[in-house]
C-alpha positions in Angstrom: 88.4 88.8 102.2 90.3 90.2 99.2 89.2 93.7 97.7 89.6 96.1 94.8 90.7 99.7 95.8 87.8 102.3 94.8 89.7 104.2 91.6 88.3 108.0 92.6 90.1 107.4 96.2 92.9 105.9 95.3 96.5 107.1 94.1 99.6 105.5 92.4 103.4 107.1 91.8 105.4 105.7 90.0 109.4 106.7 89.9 111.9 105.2 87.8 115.9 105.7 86.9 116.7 104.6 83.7 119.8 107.0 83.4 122.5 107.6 85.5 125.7 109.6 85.1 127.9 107.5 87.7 126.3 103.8 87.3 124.8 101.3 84.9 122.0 102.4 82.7 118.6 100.6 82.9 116.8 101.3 79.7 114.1 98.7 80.8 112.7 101.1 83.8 111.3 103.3 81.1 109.4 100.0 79.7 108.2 99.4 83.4 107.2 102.6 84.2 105.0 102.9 80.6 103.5 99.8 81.0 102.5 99.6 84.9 101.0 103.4 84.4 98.7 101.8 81.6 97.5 98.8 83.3 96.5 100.4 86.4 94.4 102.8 84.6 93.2 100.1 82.5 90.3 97.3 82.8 92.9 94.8 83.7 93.9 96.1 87.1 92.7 98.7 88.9 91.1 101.3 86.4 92.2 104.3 88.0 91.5 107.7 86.5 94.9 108.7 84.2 94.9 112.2 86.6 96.0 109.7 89.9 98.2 107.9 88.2 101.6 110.1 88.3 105.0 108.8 86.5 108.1 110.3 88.2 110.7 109.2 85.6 114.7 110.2 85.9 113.7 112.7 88.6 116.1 115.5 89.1 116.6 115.2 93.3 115.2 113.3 96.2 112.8 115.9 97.2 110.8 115.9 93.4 109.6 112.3 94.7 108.9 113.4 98.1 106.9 115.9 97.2 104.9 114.0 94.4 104.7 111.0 97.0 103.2 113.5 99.7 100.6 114.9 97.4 99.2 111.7 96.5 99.5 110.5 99.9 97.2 113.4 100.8 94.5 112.9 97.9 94.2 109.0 98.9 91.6 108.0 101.1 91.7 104.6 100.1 95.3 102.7 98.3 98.2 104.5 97.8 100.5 102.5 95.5 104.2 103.6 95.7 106.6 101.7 93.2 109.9 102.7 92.3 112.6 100.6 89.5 115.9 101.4 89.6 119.3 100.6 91.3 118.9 100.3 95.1 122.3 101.0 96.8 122.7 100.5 100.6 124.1 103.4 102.8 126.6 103.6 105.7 124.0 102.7 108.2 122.9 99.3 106.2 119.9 100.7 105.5 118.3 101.0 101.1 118.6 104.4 99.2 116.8 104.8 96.2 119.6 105.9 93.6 118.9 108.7 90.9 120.4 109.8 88.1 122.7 111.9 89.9 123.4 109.2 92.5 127.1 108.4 92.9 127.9 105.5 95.5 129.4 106.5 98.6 127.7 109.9 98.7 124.2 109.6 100.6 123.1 112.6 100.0 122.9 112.0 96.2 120.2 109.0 97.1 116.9 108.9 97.9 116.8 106.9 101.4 113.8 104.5 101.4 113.3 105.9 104.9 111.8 109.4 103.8 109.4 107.7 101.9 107.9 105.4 104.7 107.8 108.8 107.2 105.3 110.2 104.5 103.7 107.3 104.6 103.8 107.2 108.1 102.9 110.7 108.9 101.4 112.3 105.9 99.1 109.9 104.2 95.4 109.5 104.9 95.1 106.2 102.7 93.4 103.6 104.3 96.0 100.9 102.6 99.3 100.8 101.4 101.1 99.3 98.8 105.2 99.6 98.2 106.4 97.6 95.2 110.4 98.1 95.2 112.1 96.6 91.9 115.7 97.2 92.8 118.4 95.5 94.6 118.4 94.8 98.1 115.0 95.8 98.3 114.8 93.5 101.0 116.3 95.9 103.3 113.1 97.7 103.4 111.5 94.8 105.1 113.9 95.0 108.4 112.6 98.2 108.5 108.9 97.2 108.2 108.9 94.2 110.3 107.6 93.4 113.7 107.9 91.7 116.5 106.3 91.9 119.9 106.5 95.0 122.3 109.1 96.5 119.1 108.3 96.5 115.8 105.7 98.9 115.9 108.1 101.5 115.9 109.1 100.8 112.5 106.2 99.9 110.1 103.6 101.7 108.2 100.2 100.7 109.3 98.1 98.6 106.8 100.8 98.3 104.3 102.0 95.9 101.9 105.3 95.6 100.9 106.7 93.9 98.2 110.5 93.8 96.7 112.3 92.5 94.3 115.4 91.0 96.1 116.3 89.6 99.4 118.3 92.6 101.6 121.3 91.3 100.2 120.6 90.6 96.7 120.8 92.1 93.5 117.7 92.6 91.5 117.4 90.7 87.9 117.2 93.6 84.6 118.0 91.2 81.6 120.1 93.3 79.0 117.8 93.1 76.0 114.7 92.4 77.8 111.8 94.7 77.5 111.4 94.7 81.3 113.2 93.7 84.7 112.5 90.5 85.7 110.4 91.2 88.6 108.5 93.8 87.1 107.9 91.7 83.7 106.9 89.1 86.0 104.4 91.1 87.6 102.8 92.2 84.3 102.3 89.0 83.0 99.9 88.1 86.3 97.9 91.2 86.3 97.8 90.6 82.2 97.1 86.7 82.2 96.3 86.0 85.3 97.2 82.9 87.6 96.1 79.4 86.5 93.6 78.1 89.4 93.9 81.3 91.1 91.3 83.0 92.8 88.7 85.5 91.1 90.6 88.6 92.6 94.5 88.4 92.6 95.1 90.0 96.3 98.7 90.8 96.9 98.9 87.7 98.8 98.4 85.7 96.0 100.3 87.6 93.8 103.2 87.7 95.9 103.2 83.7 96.1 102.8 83.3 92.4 105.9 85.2 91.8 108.2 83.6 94.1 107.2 80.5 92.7 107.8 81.6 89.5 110.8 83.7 89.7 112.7 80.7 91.8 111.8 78.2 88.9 113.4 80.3 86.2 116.3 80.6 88.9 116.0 84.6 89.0 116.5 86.5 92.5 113.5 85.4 95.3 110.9 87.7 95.7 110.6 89.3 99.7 107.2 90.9 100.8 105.8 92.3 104.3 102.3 92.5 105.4 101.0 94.8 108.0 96.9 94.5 108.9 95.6 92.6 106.4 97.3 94.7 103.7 97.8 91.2 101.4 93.8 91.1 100.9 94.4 94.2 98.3 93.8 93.4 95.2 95.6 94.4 92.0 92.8 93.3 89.7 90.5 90.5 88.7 92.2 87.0 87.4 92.0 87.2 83.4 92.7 83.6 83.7 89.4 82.8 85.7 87.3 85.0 83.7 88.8 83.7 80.6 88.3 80.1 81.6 84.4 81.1 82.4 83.7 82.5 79.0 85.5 79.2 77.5 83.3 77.1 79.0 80.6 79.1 78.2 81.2 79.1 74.7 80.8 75.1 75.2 83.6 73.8 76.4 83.2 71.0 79.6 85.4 70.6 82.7 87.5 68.9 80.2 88.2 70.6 77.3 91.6 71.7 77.4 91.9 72.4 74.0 89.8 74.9 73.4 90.7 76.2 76.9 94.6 76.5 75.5 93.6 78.3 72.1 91.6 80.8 74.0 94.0 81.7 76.6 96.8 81.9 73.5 94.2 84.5 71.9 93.8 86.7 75.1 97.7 86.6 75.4 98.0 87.8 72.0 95.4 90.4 72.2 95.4 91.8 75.8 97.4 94.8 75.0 94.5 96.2 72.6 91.3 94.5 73.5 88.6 96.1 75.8 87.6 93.5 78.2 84.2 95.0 79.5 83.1 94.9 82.9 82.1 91.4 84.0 78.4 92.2 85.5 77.9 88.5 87.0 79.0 87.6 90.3 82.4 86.5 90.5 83.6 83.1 90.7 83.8 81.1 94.0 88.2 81.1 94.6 89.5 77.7 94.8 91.0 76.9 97.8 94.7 76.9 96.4 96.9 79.1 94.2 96.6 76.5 91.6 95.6 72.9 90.3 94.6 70.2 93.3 97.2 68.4 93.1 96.9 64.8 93.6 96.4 63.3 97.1 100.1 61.9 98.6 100.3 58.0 98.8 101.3 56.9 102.1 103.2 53.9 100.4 106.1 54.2 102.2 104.8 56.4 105.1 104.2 58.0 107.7 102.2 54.6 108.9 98.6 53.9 111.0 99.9 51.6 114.0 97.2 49.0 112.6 99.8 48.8 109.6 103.1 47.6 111.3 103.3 44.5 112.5 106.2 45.3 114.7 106.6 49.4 115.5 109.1 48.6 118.1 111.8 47.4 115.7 114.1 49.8 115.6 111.7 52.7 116.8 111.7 54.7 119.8 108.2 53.9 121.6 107.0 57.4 122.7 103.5 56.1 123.1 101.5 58.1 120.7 104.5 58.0 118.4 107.0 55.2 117.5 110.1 57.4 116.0 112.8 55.5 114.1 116.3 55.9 115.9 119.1 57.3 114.7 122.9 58.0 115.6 124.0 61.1 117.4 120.6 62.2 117.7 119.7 64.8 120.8 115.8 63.8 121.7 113.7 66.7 122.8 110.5 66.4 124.4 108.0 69.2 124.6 105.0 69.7 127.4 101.4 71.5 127.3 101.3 71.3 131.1 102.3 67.7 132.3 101.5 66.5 129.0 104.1 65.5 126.8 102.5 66.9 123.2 105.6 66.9 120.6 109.0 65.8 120.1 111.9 67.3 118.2 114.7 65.3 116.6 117.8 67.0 116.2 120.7 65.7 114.2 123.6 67.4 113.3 123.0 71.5 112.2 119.1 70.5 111.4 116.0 69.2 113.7 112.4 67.9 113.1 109.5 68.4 115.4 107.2 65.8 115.0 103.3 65.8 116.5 100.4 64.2 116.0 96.9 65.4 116.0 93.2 64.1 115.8 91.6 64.0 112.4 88.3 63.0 111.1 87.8 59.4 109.7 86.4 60.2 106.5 88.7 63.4 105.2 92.0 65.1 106.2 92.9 68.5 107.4 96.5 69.2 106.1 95.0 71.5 103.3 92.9 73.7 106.0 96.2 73.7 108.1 98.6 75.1 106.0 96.0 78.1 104.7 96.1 78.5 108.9 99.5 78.5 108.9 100.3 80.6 105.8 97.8 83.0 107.3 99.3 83.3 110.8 103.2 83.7 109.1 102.0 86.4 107.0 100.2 88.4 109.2 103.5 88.4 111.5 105.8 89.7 109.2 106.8 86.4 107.3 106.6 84.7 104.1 105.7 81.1 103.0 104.9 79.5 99.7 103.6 76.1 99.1 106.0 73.5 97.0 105.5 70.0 96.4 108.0 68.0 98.1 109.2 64.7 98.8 106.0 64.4 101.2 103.6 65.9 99.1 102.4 69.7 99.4 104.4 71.7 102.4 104.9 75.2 103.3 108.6 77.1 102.6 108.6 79.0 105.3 110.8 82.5 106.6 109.3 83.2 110.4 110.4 86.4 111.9 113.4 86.3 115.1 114.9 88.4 117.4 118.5 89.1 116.4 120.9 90.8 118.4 120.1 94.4 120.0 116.6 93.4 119.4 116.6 94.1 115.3 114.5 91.5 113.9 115.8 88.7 111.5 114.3 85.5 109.2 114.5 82.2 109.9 114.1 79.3 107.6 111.9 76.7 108.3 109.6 74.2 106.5 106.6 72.4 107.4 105.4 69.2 106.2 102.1 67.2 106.6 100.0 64.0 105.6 96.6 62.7 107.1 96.4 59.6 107.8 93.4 57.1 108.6 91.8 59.4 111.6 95.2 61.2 112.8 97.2 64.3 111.3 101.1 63.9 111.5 102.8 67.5 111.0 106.6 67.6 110.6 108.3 71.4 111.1 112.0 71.2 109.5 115.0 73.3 111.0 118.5 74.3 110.3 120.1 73.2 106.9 117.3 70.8 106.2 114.7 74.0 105.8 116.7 75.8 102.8 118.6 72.0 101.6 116.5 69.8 100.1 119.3 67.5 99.8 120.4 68.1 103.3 116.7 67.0 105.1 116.7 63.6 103.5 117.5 61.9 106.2 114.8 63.8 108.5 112.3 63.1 105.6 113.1 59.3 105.9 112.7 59.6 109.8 108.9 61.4 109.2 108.2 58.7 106.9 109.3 55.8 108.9 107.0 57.5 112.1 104.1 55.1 113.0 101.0 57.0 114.6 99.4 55.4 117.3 95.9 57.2 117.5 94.2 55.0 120.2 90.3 54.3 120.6 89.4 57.0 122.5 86.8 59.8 121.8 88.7 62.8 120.5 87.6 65.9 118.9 89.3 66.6 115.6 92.6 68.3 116.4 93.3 67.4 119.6 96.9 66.5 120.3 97.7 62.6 120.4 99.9 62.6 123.9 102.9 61.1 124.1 104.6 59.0 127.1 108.2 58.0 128.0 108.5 54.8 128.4 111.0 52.9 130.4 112.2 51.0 127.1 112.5 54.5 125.5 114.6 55.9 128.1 117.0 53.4 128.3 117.6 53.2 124.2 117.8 57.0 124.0 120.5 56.9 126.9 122.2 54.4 124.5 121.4 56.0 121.5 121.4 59.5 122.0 124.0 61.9 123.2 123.7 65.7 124.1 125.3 68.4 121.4 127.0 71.6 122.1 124.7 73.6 119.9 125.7 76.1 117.7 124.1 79.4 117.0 121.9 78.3 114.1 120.3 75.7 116.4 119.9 78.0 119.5 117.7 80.5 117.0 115.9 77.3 115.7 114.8 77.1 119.7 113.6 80.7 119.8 111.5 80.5 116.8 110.3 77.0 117.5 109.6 78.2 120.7 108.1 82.0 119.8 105.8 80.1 117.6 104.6 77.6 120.2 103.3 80.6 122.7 101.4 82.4 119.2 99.7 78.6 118.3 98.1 78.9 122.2 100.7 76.9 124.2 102.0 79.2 126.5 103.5 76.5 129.0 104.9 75.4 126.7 106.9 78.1 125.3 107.9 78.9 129.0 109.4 76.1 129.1 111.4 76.0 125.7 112.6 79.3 126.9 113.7 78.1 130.0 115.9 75.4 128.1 117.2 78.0 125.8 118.1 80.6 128.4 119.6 78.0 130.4 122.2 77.2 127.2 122.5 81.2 126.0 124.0 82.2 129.5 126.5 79.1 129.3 127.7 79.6 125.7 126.9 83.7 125.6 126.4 84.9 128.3 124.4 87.1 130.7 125.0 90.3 128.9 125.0 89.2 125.2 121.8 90.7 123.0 120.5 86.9 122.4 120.4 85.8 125.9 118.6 89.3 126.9 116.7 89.0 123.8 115.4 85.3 125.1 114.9 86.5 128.7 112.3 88.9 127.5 110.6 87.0 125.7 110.1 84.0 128.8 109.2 87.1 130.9 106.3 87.6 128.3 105.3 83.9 127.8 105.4 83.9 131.6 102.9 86.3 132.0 100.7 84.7 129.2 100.6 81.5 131.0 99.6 82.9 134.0 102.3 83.8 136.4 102.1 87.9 135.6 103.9 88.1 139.2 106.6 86.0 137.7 106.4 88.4 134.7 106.9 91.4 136.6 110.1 90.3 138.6 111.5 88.9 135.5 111.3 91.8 133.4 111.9 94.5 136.6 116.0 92.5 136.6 116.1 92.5 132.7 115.0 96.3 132.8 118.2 96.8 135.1 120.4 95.0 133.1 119.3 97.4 130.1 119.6 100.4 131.4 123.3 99.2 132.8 123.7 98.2 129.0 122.3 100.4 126.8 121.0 103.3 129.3 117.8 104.8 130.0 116.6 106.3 125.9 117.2 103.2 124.2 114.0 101.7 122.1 114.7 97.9 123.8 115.4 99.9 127.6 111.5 101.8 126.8 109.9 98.6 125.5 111.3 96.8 128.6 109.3 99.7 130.7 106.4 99.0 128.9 106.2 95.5 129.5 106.8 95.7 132.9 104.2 98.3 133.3 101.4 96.5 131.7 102.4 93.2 133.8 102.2 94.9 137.0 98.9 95.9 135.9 97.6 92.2 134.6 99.1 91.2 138.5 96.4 93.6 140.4 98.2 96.7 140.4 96.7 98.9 138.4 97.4 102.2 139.8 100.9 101.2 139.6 100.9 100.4 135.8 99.3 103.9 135.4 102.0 105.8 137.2 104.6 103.7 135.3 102.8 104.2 131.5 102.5 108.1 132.8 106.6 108.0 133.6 107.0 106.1 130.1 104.9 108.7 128.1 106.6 111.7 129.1 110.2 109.8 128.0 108.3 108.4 124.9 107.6 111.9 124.0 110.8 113.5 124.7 112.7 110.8 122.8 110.7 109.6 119.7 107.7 111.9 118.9 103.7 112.7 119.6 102.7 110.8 116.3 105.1 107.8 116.9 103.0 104.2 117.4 105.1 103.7 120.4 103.8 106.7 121.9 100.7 106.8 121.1 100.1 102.9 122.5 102.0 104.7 125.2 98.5 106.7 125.7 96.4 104.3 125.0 97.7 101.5 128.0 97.9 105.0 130.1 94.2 105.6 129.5 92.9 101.8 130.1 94.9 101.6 133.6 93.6 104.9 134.7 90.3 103.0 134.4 90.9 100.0 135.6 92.7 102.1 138.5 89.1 103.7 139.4 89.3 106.9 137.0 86.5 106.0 134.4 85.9 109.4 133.9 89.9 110.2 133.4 89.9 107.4 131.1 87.2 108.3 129.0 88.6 111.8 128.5 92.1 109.8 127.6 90.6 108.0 124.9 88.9 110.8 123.1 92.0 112.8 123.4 93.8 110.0 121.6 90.8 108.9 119.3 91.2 112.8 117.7 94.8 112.0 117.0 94.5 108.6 115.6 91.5 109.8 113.2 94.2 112.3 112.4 97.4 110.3 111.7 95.5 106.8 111.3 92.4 107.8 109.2 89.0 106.1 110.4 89.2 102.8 109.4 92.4 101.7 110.9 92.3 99.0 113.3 93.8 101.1 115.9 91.3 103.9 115.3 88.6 101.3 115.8 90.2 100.0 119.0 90.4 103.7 120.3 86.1 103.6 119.7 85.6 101.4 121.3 87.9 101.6 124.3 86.1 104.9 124.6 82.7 103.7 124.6 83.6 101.3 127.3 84.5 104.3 130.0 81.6 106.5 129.0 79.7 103.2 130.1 81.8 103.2 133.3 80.9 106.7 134.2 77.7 105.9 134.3 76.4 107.0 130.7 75.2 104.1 129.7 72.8 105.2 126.9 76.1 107.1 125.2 78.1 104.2 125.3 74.9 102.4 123.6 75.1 104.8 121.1 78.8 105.0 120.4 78.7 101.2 119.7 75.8 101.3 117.5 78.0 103.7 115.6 81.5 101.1 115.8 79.1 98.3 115.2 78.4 99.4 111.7 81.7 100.7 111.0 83.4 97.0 111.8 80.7 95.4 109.9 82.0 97.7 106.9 85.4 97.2 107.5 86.1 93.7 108.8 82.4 91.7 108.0 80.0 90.2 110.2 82.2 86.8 111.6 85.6 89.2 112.7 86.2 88.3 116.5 86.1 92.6 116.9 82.3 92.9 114.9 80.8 89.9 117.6 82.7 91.6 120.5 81.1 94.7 119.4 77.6 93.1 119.0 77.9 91.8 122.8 79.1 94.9 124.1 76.2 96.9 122.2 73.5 94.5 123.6 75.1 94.6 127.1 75.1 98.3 127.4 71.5 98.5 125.9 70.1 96.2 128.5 72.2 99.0 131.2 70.5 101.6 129.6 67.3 100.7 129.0 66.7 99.1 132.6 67.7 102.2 134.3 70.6 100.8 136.9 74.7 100.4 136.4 
C-alpha cells in the first residue's frame, strides 16, 4: 500500500552544480534545485516544513554535503530524500562521483564519490525510508552498487531505499541548452505538478518511476534506471493532481464522458498550478485503477494464439507437445522444462534469441493476464529490477531488466520481455530472450511462432492456474530430430539460461531450476571452464536450488567443493569465499546438523568481523543464523540472549520499523518461549503483533504468522505446561 511521508519526520537535501571551473556549465540545476525545494514544501507533494528542506547549491568540497546529508539523516525518523543534479563522472574503480565545481576529471579526490553518501545512509540515518533521486550521468552506476542478489547483495544496499537515476551506468544524462530544466528532472516536475492520466490517487515511486520511462523513451531522451529495496517504491511523492482534478470536473457536472470539459479544466490547473492553493482534499481518496493509465482495449485473438476447438488441423506443420502444438521452424534448438516428471514449459531458441512458451488454467468467464503481470512487475521490482508495461504486437506486455550474476559475482541486467493473452478457459504466457527482448524488429519471428501456438486445454477439472502439461510424443520426436539441430551457444544465450532458470526457483519450481542449472553447468564447464566466474557463479546457485528442492545433503557437498575451489581462487577474505561459508553453514543446518552450523556461523562471525565491520548487514545476518542454530542446537537460553544482543543493535543501526528489526522480535520472542517463559513470549508478541499491523497491515504473511504465534504461546501460557 502506497504512503505519504509524515512532513515533521521527514527530511530532503538537495545539492546541485551548476558551475564548474574545469567542465560544462549547467545553468538549468539552479532551476531544478528552486523548483523541487518549492514543491516539496508545497501542497502538491509532500508539504514539508521550509526548515527540512535544505538546498546545497555549488557546494565548496565533498564534506559540506556530507555533513548536511548526515544532519538530516539524523533529524529523519521517517523519509529522507537525497537528490543531487549535476555531472556524474565515473572514477578509476568504475564506480559514480558526484562532480563539483572544483571537480576536474581524472582527479578523484576533487569528486564527491556516490559511495560516502550511501555509508551515511547506511550507518548514520535513522529514517525509516529512503529516497535517492540522481539526475546526472551514469547514474546508473549507483544501482550495481545497490543491487541484490542472493547470499551477496546485502552487502551493498541501503535498507528500505528507493533509488532512482537519470541514466543507465553508461549513459549520459539529457540537460537541453535553453531548457528551464534537465530532462529528467523537468520530467519529474511535470508528474508531481499534473499528475499521471489514469494513475492512482497517490503517485508512489513505483508509479512515478514507470511514468517516466515511458515518457522519457517516447521523446527518445536517455531511459530512466531505478532500485527498490523493502517496499521502498510504495513512497509516495504526493497525491495525483490529475485524479483529483478529474473528481472535481465531474463534480462540477461533467459524466464519464465529458472530455471536453475534462480537457479545459486540466489546461486551467496547468496554467495555474504554480500560484494556486489547492486545499487539502478532506474526502477519502479515490479507489487506484488497476493500471498506470487508460484500459486499453482487449487484444483480438484474430490471428492467434488459437483454442484447439479452433483449428481444424493443429498438426500441420506444428510440433504436437500435447498441451501445446508449436509451429516448427528451421535451426531451432527445442527445450523442454520439468516440475518433477512433468513436462510444464518449453523454450524455442533460434538464433541469438529464445521464447518460453507455457500454458496455464484460466477461468471461463474472464482472463488473468492483467493480475499476472501486476505479479510479475511486483516480484521484478522487489529484486532489484525494472519493468514497464508497452503495448506490443500481442497486446499489453511487460519490458523487463531481471537482475544476473556476472562474473566475480557483481550483479548485472538482463533483458527480457514477457508477453500474454487469455484465451477461452487457458492463459498462454510467452517470456522473450536475447535480441528479441531489446529488438522489436528482431522477435518477429518468435511473435509469429506465439501467435501460430494452438492451446490444447483438455476437459479435466483444473483449478485456475494450474499448468497445462505437456507430453512428447513419438511424432514430435522424430520431426524435431529432423527439424531441429543443437547450437553452440554463445554467452548471451548461456545468461538467458541463468536468468530463465534463477527465475524459475523464485516462481516456486525448484526442480525445476535444478535442473536448468544442471544443463547450464553442464555447457559453462565445456565452453569456460571449471575455474571461470560464470561457471562458479552457476554452481552456486544449483547448490542453492538444490537445497530448496529438498536434497540440503546434496547442498552441503556441493557447496563444501565450490568453497574449495574459492578459497584456491580468490583465498579465504573474499566477499564470494564468506558468502560460500555461509551457505554451506546454514545447509548443514537445514540437513540435521545444527550444532555444526552453529560452530561454522561462530567461525564466519569472527572473520565477518575482522574483515568487513560490526554494523555491516553481512555481519549482522552473520549473528542472527548464529543465534537461531544455537537454538535449534539445544541452547534456547543462549539463543534468546543472542537475539536481544542483536535486536539492541539493529534498533540502533536499523531504527524500529525495519523489517529486519521486526524479524530480530520476533525471533526473540520465539526462544524466550523455548526457555520456558511462555507468558513473556506472549507478551513480546502482543507487542510485534501491533507493531506489524502498523507497519505492514492486517493480510502481510509476517502480521498472520505473528497472530498464530501469539495465540499459540497464549494457549502455553495460560494452560500452565511447555
Amino acid at each position: 500500500m502506497s504512503v505519504l511521508p509524515d512532513p515533521g519526520a521527514s527530511r530532503a537535501v538537495l545539492v546541485g552544480t551548476s558551475r564548474y571551473q574545469h567542465l560544462e556549465q549547467l545553468p538549468a540545476v539552479s532551476n531544478n534545485l528552486q523548483a523541487l525545494a518549492g514543491l516539496l514544501s508545497g501542497p502538491l507533494s509532500l508539504q514539508l516544513p521550509a526548515q527540512h528542506v535544505a538546498v546545497v547549491e555549488n557546494p565548496d568540497a565533498a564534506h559540506t554535503v556530507v555533513s548536511e546529508v548526515r544532519q538530516a539523516a539524523a533529524e529523519a525518523t521517517d523519509t529522507l530524500v537525497i537528490y543531487f543534479a549535476g555531472h556524474g563522472l565515473i572514477d578509476p574503480q568504475d564506480t559514480l562521483s558526484l562532480a563539483l565545481p572544483h571537480t576536474v576529471v581524472g582527479r578523484i579526490e576533487t569528486g564527491l564519490p556516490y559511495e560516502w553518501l550511501r555509508q551515511v545512509l547506511l550507518l548514520d540515518s535513522r529514517a525509516e525510508r529512503h529516497v535517492v533521486i540522481l539526475d546526472c550521468c551514469y547514474s546508473g552506476l549507483a544501482l550495481g552498487r545497490m543491487s541484490a542478489s542472493p547470499g551477496l547483495a546485502d552487502q551493498a544496499a541501503v535498507e528500505g531505499s528507493f533509488l532512482l537515476a537519470a541514466a543507465a551506468e553508461t549513459r549520459t544524462a539529457l540537460a537541453p541548452v535553453g531548457d528551464t530544466y534537465t530532462a529528467f528532472t523537468g520530467t519529474l516536475l511535470d508528474t508531481l505538478r499534473h499528475g499521471i492520466p489514469g494513475g492512482p490517487a497517490l503517485l508512489d515511486l513505483g508509479t512515478i518511476y514507470r511514468h517516466l520511462r515511458l515518457t522519457l523513451e517516447a521523446r527518445g531522451h536517455p531511459v530512466p534506471q531505478a532500485r527498490d529495496r523493502n517496499s521502498g517504491a510504495r513512497v509516495a511523492l504526493g497525491r495525483n493532481q490529475w485524479q483529483q482534478l478529474r473528481e472535481a470536473a465531474l463534480a462540477g457536472g461533467a459524466d464519464e464522458d465529458g472530455e471536453e470539459r475534462w480537457t479545459h479544466a486540466s489546461r486551467a490547473l496547468r496554467n495555474n498550478s504554480h500560484t494556486r492553493e489547492h486545499p487539502a482534499d478532506d474526502r477519502p481518496p479515490a479507489p487506484a485503477p488497476s493500471g498506470t493509465g487508460p484500459r486499453p482495449a482487449p487484444f483480438s485473438r484474430s490471428e492467434g494464439p488459437w483454442d484447439r476447438s479452433e483449428v481444424a488441423h493443429p498438426e500441420h506443420g506444428r510440433l504436437n507437445l500435447g498441451g501445446l502444438f508449436i509451429r516448427q521452424v528451421e535451426d531451432m534448438e527445442l527445450r523442454v522444462e520439468l516440475a518433477g516428471e512433468t513436462i510444464v514449459a518449453v523454450t524455442v531458441i533460434t538464433g541469438d534469441q529464445a521464447v518460453q512458451l507455457q500454458a496455464f488454467a484460466a477461468p471461463e468467464t474472464e482472463g488473468i493476464w492483467d493480475t499476472v503481470r501486476k505479479e510479475i512487475i511486483d516480484g521484478i521490482i522487489s529484486a532489484g529490477g525494472t519493468a514497464d508495461e508497452a503495448t506490443g504486437p500481442l497486446g499489453r506486455e511487460l519490458h523487463a531488466r531481471v537482475p544476473v550474476e556476472l562474473p566475480d559475482d557483481a550483479n548485472g541486467f538482463q533483458a527480457i520481455r514477457f508477453v500474454g493473452v487469455d484465451g477461452p478457459g487457458w492463459f498462454l504466457r510467452g517470456v522473450i530472450s536475447g535480441r528479441g527482448a531489446a529488438d522489436l524488429q528482431a522477435a518477429t519471428e518468435l511473435e509469429a511462432l506465439f501467435r501460430s501456438t494452438v492451446v490444447v486445454r483438455g476437459q479435466r477439472p483444473m483449478k485456475p492456474r494450474d499448468p497445462i502439461t505437456l507430453t512428447l510424443s513419438d511424432d514430435a520426436e522424430v520431426v524435431d530430430e529432423r527439424r531441429t539441430k543443437t547450437r553452440v551457444q554463445g554467452p548471451d544465450t548461456l545468461a538467458t539460461r541463468h536468468s530463465l532458470a534463477h527465475w524459475r526457483g523464485e516462481a516456486g519450481d525448484a526442480a525445476g531450476a535444478v535442473a536448468a542449472f544442471e544443463e547450464l553447468l553442464a555447457d559453462r564447464l565445456r565452453m569456460l571452464g571449471p575455474d571461470h566466474p560464470y561457471t562458479l557463479a552457476t554452481r552456486s546457485n544449483l547448490a542453492y536450488w538444490r537445497g530448496e528442492a529438498g536434497d540440503a545433503a546434496g547442498a552441503v557437498a556441493a557447496f563444501e567443493e565450490l568453497l574449495a575451489d574459492r578459497l584456491r581462487m580468490l583465498g579465504p577474505n573474499h566477499l564470494s569465499t564468506l558468502a560460500t561459508r555461509h551457505s554451506l553453514a546454514h545447509w548443514r543446518g537445514e540437513a540435521g546438523e545444527a550444532a555444526g552450523a552453529a560452530a561454522a556461523f561462530e567461525e564466519l562471525l569472527a572473520d565477518r568481523l575482522r574483515v568487513l565491520r560490526r554494523d555491516h548487514p553481512d555481519t549482522l545476518a552473520t549473528r542472527s543464523n548464529l543465534a537461531y542454530w544455537r537454538g535449534e542446537a539445544g541452547e534456547a537460553a543462549g539463543a534468546a540472549a543472542a537475539f536481544e544482543e542483536l535486536l539492541a543493535d539493529r534498533l540502533r543501526v536499523l531504527g524500529p520499523n525495519h523489517p529486519d528489526t521486526l524479524a530480530t522480535r520476533h525471533s526473540l520472542a520465539h526462544w524466550r518461549g523455548k526457555t520456558g517463559d511462555a507468558a513473556g513470549a506472549a507478551a513480546a508478541l502482543e507487542e510485534l503483533l501491533a507493531d506489524r499491523l502498523r507497519v505492514l497491515g492486517p493480510d502481510h504473511p509476517y502480521t498472520l504468522t505473528t497472530r498464530t504465534d501469539l495465540a499459540y504461546w497464549r494457549w502455553l501460557a495460560q494452560d500452565g505446561r511447555y
